[in-house]
Structure formats: C-alpha cells, structure tokens
C-alpha positions as CSV (number, residue, x, y, z in Angstrom):
1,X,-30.6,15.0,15.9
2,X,-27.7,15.0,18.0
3,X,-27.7,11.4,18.2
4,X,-27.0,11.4,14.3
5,X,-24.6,14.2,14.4
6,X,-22.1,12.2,17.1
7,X,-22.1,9.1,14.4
8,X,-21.9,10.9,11.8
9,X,-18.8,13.3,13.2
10,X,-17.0,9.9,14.0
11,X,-18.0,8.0,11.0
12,X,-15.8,11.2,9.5
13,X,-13.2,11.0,11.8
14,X,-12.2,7.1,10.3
15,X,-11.7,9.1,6.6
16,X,-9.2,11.5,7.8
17,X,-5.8,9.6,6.9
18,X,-7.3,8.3,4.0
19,X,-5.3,11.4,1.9
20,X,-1.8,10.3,3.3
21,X,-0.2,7.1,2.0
22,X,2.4,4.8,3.8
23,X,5.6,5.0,1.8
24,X,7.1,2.8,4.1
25,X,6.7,-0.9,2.6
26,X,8.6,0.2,-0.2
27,X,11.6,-0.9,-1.3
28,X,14.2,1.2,-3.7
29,X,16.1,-0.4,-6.4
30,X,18.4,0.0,-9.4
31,X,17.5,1.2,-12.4
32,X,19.5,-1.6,-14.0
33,X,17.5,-4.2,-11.3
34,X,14.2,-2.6,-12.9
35,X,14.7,-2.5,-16.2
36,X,15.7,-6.6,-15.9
37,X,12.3,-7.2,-13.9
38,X,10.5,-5.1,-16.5
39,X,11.9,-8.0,-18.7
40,X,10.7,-10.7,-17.2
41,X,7.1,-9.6,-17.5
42,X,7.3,-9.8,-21.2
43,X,7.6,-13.7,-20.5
44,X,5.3,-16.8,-19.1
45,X,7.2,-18.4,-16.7
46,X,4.4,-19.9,-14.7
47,X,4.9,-24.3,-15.1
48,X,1.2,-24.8,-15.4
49,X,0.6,-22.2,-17.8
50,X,2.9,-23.2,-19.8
51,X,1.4,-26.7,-19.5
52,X,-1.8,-25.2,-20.3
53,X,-0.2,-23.9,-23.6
54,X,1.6,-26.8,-25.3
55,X,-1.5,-29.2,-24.5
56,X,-3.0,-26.2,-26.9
57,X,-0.7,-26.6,-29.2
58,X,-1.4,-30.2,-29.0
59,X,-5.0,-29.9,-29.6
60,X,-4.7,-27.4,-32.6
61,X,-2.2,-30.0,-34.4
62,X,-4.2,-32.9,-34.0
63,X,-7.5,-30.6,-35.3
64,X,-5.4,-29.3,-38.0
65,X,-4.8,-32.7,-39.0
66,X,-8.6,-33.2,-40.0
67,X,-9.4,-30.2,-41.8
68,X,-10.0,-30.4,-45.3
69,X,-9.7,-27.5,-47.5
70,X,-11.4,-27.3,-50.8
71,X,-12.0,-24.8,-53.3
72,X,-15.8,-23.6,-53.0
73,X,-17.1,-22.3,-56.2
C-alpha cells in the first residue's frame, strides 16, 4: 500500500504547474498590425490551393458544358 501511495504522490506531483501558463513566447503587437493580419485570413493565399481551385473551376466548366436541360413534364 505504500508502494502505491509513493507513485501515486509523484504521479501528482508532474500535474502541479499544469494551472500556470507561460506567457512568455508571446509577442505584443499593434492593434492596427492585428486588425491587417485578421485580414489576411479572410483570404487563400496558399499556391496549391489555389491550384487546387481553378482546376475546379476547370472541371465544373467542362461538365457544365454537357449537361442538358429539358423541361420534364
């Protein structure tokens, strides 16, 4: 029983920082800097994704081309 209590008193003892967090790998900036990179994510700017989306684009033309729409009655 003691045995169990010693691993289980350290196995506690690796959770006791958990409840503080490192602020230090932040970085401050503007508001004006923010609002611009807030911006940006409203956009794809990733090359292959927009690759990716015009060969789409292709695609749904050239199967637009071949449907045929007729009055069903």
């Amino acid at each position: 029983m003691s045995d169990e209590f010693d691993t289980t008193q350290e196995h506690d003892k690796t959770y006791e920082n958990e409840h503080e967090r490192d602020y230090s790998p932040m970085v401050q900036i503007s508001l004006k800097e923010y609002d611009q990179l807030k911006e940006k994510t409203r956009y794809i700017t990733d090359k292959s994704l927009i690759e990716y989306i015009d060969k789409i684009e292709f695609f749904v033309k050239e199967l637009r081309k071949h449907i045929v729409r007729t009055d069903i009655k």
